[in-house]
C-alpha positions in Angstrom: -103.5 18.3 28.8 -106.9 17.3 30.5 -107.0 13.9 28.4 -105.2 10.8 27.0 -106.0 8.7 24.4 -107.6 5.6 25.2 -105.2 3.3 23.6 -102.5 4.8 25.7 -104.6 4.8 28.8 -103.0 2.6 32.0 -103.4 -1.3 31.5 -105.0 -1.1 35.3 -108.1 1.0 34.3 -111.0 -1.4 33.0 -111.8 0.7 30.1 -113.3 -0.3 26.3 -110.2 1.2 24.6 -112.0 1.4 20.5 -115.5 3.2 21.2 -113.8 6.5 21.4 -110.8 8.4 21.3 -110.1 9.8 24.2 -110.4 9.5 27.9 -109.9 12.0 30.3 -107.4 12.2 32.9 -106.9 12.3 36.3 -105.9 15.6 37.7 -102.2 15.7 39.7 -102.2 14.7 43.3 -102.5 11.8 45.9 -102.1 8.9 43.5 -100.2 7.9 40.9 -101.7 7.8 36.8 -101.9 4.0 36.7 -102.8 3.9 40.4 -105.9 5.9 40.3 -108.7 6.8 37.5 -110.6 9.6 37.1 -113.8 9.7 39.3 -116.4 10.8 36.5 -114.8 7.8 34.5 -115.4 5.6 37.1 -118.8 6.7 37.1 -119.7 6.4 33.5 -117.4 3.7 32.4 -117.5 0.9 35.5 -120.9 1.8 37.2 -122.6 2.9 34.0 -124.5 5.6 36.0 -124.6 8.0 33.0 -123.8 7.6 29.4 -122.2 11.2 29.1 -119.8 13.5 30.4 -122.4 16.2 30.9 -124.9 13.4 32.5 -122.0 12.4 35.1 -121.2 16.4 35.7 -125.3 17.1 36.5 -124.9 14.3 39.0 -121.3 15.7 40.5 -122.8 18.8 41.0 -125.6 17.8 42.8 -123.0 16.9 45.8 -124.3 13.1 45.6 -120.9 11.5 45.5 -118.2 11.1 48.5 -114.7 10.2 48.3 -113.4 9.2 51.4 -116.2 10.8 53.0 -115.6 14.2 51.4 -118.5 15.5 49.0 -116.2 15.8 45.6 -117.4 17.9 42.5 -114.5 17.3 39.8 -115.0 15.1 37.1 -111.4 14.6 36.7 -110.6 13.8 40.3 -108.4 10.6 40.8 -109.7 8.4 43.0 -106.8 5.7 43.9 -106.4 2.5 45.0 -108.5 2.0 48.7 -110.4 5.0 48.3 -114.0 4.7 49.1 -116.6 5.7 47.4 -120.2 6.2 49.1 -123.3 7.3 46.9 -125.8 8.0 49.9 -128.8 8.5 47.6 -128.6 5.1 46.0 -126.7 3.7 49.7 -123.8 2.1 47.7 -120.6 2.0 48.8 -117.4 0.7 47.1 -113.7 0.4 47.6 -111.3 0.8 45.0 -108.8 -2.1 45.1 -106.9 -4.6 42.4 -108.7 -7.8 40.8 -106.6 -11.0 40.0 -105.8 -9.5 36.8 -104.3 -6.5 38.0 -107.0 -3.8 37.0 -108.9 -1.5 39.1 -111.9 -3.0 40.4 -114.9 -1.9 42.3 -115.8 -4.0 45.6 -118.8 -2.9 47.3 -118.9 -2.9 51.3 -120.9 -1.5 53.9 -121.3 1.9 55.4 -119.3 1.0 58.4 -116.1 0.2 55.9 -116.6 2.9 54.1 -115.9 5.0 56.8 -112.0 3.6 57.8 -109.7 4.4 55.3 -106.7 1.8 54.8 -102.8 3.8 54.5 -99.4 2.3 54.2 -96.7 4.3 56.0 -93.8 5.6 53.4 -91.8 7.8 56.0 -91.4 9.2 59.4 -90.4 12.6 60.9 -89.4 13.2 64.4 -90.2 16.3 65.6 -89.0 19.0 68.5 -91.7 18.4 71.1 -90.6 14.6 71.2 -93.5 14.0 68.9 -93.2 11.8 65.7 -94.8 12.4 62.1 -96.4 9.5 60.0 -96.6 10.2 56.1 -99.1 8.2 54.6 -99.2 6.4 51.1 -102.6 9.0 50.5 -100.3 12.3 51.4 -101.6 12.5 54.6 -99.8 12.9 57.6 -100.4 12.3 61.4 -98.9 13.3 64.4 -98.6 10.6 67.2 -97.2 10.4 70.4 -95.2 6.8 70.7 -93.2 5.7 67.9 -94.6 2.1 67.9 -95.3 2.0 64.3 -92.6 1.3 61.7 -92.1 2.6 57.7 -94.0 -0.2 55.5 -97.0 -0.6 58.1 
């Protein structure tokens, strides 16, 4: 199913739930549904850059919008809590992170930010070479040397 209906959408996405039906929804991956929203939602609903699904797909095609500093052409992509999200054209960048009431909320920062990318470590793997494996909270992983760092970092 490639949407939900807006009533039923996530408490956490800052969305007008009686203009329209439906909403469409994220694709499967990195972040959990009430963790992350949609990226071309985000884009027409909380920036207000186009009032359409096609207008928002014109400008996702156009390789104008990075995630994490990838360029990122899905519509439905979910883009979850401390992603960053860099339009070079109009030099904006934002971070994806909680408000007070407990929604998804935009915060803009600078180009330097935007290029460090905050994780929380959920597990650790030690491997044959004496070498240790960090899984991130993004589905990352990284392969370090000393095992200084601890699950929960």
């Amino acid at each position: 199913m490639t949407h939900l209906k807006r009533i039923n959408a996530p408490r956490s996405w800052p969305i007008e739930r009686r203009i329209r039906k439906f909403v469409a929804k994220p694709l499967p991956g990195t972040h959990k549904l009430a963790e992350s929203m949609p990226l071309g939602v985000i884009l027409r609903e909380m920036l207000r850059i186009g009032k359409e699904k096609r207008e928002i797909k014109i400008i996702l095609n156009n390789k104008s919008i990075l995630i994490d500093n990838k360029i990122r052409k899905e519509f439905r992509f979910p883009v979850g809590i401390f992603d960053s999200l860099s339009i070079p054209k109009l030099n904006k960048h934002f971070r994806i992170t909680y408000n007070k009431k407990g929604d998804l909320d935009l915060v803009e920062i600078s180009k330097e930010d935007s290029e460090h990318k905050t994780c929380k470590i959920i597990g650790k793997t030690v491997l044959k070479k004496g070498k240790t494996q960090l899984n991130l909270s993004d589905g990352r992983n990284i392969i370090v040397d000393k095992d200084a760092l601890k699950v929960r970092d």
